[in-house]
C-alpha positions in Angstrom: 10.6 19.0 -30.6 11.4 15.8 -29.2 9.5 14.8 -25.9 13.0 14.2 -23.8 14.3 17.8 -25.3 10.9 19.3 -24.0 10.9 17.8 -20.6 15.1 18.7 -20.5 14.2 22.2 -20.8 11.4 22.3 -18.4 13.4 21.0 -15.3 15.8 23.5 -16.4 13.3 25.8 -15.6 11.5 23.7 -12.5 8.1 23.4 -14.7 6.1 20.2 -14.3 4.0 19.1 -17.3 1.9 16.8 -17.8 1.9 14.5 -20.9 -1.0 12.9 -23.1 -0.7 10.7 -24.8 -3.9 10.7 -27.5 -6.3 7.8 -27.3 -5.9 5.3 -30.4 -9.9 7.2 -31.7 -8.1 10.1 -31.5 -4.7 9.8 -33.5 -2.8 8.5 -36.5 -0.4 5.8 -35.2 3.0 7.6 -34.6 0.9 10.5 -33.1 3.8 12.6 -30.6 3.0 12.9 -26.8 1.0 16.2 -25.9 2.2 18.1 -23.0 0.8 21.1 -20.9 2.1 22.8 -17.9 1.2 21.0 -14.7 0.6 23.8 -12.0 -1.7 22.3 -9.5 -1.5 24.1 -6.0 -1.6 20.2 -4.3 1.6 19.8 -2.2 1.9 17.4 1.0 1.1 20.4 3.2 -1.9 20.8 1.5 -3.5 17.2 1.6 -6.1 16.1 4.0 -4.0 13.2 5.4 -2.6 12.0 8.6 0.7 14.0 9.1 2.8 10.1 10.1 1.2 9.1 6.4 2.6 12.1 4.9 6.1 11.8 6.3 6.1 8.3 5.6 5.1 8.9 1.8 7.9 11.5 1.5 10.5 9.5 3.4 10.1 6.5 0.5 10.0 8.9 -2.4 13.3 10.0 -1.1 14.7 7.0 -0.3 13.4 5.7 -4.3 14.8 8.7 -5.8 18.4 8.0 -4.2 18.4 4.8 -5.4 18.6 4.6 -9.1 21.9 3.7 -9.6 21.1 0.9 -7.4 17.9 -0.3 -9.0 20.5 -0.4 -12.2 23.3 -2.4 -10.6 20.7 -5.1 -9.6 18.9 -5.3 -12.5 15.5 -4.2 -11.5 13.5 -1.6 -13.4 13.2 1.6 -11.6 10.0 2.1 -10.4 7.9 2.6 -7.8 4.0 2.3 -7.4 1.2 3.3 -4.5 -1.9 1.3 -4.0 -4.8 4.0 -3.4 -7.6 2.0 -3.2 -9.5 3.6 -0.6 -9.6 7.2 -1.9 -11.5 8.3 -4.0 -10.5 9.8 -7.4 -9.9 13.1 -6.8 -7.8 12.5 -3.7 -5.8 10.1 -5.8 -5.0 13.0 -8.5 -4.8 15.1 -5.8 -1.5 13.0 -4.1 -0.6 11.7 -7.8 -0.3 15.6 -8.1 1.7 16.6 -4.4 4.4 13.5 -5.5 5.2 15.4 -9.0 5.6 18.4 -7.4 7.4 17.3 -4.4 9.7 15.5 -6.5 9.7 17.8 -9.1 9.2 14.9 -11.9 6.5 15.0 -14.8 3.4 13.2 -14.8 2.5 10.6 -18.1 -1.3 10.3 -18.7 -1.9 6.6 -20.8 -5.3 5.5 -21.6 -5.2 1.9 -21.5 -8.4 0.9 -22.2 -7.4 1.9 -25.9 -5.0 -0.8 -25.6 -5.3 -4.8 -26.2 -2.0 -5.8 -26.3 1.2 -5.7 -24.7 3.3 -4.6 -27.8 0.6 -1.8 -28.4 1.5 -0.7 -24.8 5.2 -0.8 -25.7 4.6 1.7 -28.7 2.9 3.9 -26.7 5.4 4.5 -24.3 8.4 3.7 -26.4 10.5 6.9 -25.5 14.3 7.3 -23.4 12.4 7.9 -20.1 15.8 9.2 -18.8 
C-alpha cells in the first residue's frame, strides 16, 4: 500500500507512525518507506521544561499549522524547524515526540549520512507529502 494511503488511513483513525526509511546498506534502491505505530507517552504536560517555553512552542506550532495556505500563496515551502542544541538526545526525541502528538502529524526518520548528494536526498524523500 502506498505510503500516502497508509498515513490517510491512520489519521482517520488518530494513529501516529513513524516512518523509516532503510539506510542505502540496508535496501535495494526503490526500497518503500517502513512504518510502525508511534505511541510514545511524551506530550507537553509531560516534559521537563519551563511552562512559558512550552506555551510558547505550542502557540508557533499553531500558528504554522494555520498557515499553510499562506506559505503556498507566497511561495515558500511549508516548513518549520527547532534548533535544540542544548538538550541532549533523548530530550530532543522526547519533544520531537510531544510535537507529533500534539499536532497529531507523523514523524519521518532519514539517515543522512547514507547520503552524498542532493539528488540522492531527493529520491529518498520523493513522495506527495500532502
Amino acid at each position: 500500500m502506498p505510503v500516502n494511503e497508509r498515513r490517510n488511513q491512520r489519521r482517520e483513525k488518530n494513529i501516529e507512525a513513524l516512518y523509516i526509511k532503510p539506510g542505502q546498506d540496508d535496501r535495494e534502491e526503490g526500497d518503500a518507506w517502513q512504518s510502525v505505530n508511534l505511541d510514545h507517552p511524551a506530550t507537553f504536560d509531560t516534559l521537563a521544561m519551563e511552562i512559558e517555553e512550552k506555551r510558547m512552542i505550542m502557540e508557533d506550532l499553531e500558528r504554522f499549522v494555520k498557515r499553510k495556505e499562506f506559505y503556498r500563496k507566497v511561495g515558500k515551502a511549508w516548513k518549520r524547524g527547532y534548533f535544540a542544541v542544548w538538550a541532549t538526545r533523548d530530550w530532543k526525541s522526547s519533544l520531537i515526540a510531544a510535537m507529533a502528538n500534539f499536532l497529531k502529524f507523523d514523524i519521518y526518520d532519514l539517515e543522512l549520512t547514507d547520503l552524498r548528494t542532493n539528488s540522492e536526498l531527493r529520491k529518498v524523500v520523493d513522495f506527495d507529502w500532502e
